[in-house]
N, C-alpha and C positions, 0 to 999 in steps of 0.2 A: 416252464419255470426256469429252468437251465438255459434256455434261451434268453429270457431276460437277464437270469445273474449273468452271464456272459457280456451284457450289451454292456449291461451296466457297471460291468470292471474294465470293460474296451473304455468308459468313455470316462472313469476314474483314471486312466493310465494316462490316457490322452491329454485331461486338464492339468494332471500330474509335471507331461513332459513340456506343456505350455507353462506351467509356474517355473521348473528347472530352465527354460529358455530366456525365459524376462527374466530371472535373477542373474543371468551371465551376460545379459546386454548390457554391451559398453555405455558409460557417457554420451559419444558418440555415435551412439547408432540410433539411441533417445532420443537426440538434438535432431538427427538427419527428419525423424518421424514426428516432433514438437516444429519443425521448421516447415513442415508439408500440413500440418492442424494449422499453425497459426497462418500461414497461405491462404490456406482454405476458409478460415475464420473471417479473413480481411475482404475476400472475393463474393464469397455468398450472400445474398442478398436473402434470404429467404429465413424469417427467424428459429422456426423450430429446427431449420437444418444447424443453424447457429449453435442452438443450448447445445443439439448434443453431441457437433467438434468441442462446443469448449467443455463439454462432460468429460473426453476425450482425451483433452489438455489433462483435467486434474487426475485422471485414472494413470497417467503416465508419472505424473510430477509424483504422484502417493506411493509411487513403485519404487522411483529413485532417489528422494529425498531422504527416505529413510536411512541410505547410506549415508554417513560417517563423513566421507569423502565431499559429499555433494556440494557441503560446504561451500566449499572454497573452489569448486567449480564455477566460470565467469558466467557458463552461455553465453557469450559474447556472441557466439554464432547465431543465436535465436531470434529473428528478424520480428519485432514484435509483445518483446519481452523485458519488462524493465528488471534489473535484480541488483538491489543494494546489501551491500556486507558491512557490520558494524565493525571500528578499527580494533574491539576486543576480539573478533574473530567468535562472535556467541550467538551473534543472528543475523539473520538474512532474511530480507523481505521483498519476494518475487508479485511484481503488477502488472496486469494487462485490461485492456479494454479492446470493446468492438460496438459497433454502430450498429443500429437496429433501426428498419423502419426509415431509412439516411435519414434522420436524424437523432436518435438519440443515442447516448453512451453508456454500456451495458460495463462494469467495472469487478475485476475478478483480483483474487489475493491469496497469496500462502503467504504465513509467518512461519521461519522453522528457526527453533533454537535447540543451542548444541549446551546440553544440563550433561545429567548422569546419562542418560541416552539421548539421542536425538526426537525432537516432539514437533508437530506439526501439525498449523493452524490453519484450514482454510479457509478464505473471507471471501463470501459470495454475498454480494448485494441484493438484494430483495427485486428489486425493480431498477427503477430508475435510481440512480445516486440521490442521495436526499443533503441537505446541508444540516449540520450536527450544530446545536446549539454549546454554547461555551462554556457550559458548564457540566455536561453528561456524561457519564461514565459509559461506553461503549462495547458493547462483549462482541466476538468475534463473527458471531451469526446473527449480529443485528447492524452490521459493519456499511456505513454509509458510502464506500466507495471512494477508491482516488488513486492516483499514481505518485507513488514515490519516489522520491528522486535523491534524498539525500538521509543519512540518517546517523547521528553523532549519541554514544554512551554515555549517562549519567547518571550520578548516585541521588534516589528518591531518598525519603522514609521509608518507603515500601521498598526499599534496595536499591540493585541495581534495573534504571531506567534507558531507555532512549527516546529521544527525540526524532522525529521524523519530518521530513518538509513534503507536501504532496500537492499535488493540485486533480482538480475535477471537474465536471461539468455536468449539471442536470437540466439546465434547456440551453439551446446553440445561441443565447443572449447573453450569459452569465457564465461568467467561467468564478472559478472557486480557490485559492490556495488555503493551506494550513502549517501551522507550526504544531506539530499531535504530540502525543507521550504516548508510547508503546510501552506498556510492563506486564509484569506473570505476575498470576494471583496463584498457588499453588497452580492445579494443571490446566490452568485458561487466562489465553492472552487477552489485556483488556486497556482501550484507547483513552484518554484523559485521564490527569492527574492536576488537583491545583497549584501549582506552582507558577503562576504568571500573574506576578503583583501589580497589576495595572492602575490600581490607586493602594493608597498606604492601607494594609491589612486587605484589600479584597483583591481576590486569584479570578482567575480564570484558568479553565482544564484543559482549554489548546483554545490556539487561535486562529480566528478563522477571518477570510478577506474574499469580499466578492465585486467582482467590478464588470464591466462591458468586455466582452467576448471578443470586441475588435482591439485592446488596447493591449500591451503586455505591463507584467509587473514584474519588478524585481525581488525576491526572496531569496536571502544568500546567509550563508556563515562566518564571519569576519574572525580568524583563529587568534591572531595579536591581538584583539580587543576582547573575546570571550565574547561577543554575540551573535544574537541574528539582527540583518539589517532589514529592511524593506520599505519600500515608497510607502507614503499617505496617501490613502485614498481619498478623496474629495469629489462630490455632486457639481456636472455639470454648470448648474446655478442653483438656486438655494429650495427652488419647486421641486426640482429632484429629490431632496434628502429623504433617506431611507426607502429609494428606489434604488436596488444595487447597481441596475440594470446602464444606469449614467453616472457612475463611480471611477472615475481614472486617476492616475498618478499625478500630483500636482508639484512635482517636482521639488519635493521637500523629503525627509527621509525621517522613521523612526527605528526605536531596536529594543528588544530585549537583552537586559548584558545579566552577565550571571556572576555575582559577588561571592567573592573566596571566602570559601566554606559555610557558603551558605548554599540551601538548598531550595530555591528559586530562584528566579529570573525577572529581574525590574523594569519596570516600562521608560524608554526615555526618549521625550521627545525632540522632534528634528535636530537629531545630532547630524557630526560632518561625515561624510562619507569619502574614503582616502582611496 
């Protein structure tokens, strides 16, 4: 019996001196070992070796994020890691994706925002990325997947909001963008809000564009005009329509602009783009 309480305070001390070790590792020494996961992530072929580097990823990211600091940390070094900072300095939203099977795209996410303490959201796709219809209110662990790339603060009803720009992909035919709403519901982050007046009184809760995987589209934020701009997409001929799959840019441009002091965003079509 002494033998075991012995074993079993050696290996209390031990985990002990593992948690006091992780809490004194630098930034820096994180990135060196998130830069060798996402390596490994990108290289492997094989998916259950996949799930658990990228388990791997999030056991690191739950260790450091919780810091204070983390914030405003760029990653800049993390080969394989998108991380947007709102210009309030209140949240940050870390994306990555890896290929499964070469072909598909497996799509991973933290949301961390900086309240009374720092809170932290992880968004792990179920499966394959799914396309989120335009009116559904999305909670964190039912999170259809995407990469963010840009993402601008604003005042909901529900408070303060942001806007996210992302893009995704659920089959190598279709590629996906979105214009999202990111907001907190007391302690759970949640995607769509309707604010996108696309006809007089009817919203839409993000908007969503899906077109042919070979063509690019433009989705941008125009700051002197207060919008987002982005091509129309348009059906190769008119047998396509509502095949996203022959959907390209037809060289015309629409936008949502957001009218002073008010709390949506208007649809306006083929405006000029400067």
């Amino acid at each position: 019996m002494l033998k075991v309480l012995k074993y079993v305070s050696v290996i209390v001390c031990f985990l002990l001196f593992l948690s006091l070790h992780a809490q004194q590792r630098s930034f820096s020494e994180c990135e060196v070992q998130l830069n060798m996961l996402f390596s490994r992530l990108k290289k492997d072929t094989i998916s259950e070796n996949q799930h658990r580097i990228n388990d791997s990823i999030y056991i690191i990211f739950s260790e450091i994020l919780q810091r204070n600091v983390s914030l405003d940390y760029d990653f800049k070094n993390t080969e394989g890691l998108k991380k947007i900072v709102s210009a309030d300095k209140r949240v940050a939203v870390y994306s990555w994706c890896y290929v499964v099977d070469k072909k598909y795209l497996i799509f991973n996410g933290i949301v961390q925002r900086r309240s009374k303490t720092i809170q932290v959201f992880p968004l792990k796709s179920q499966a394959n990325a799914y396309v989120p219809s335009d009116n559904q209110i999305v909670d964190a662990d039912n999170w259809y997947g995407a990469l963010y790339f840009d993402i601008f603060p604003f005042r909901a009803k529900q408070g303060k909001a942001y806007i996210l720009l992302g893009w995704s992909q659920n089959n190598p035919n279709l590629t996906m963008k979105t214009i999202e709403v990111l907001w907190f519901d007391g302690e759970n982050a949640r995607f769509g809000l309707p604010i996108f007046e696309v006809l007089k009184n009817e919203f839409l809760s993000r908007v969503v564009f899906q077109y042919n995987s070979e063509v690019s589209m433009t989705l941008l934020y125009e700051s002197q005009n207060r919008r987002f701009v982005f091509d129309h997409l348009a059906p190769l001929n008119i047998g396509f329509v509502g095949d996203y799959r022959y959907y390209t840019p037809d060289s015309s441009y629409d936008a949502y602009k957001k009218k002073t002091l008010q709390k949506k965003w208007i649809f306006q079509q083929d405006v000029d783009v400067e």
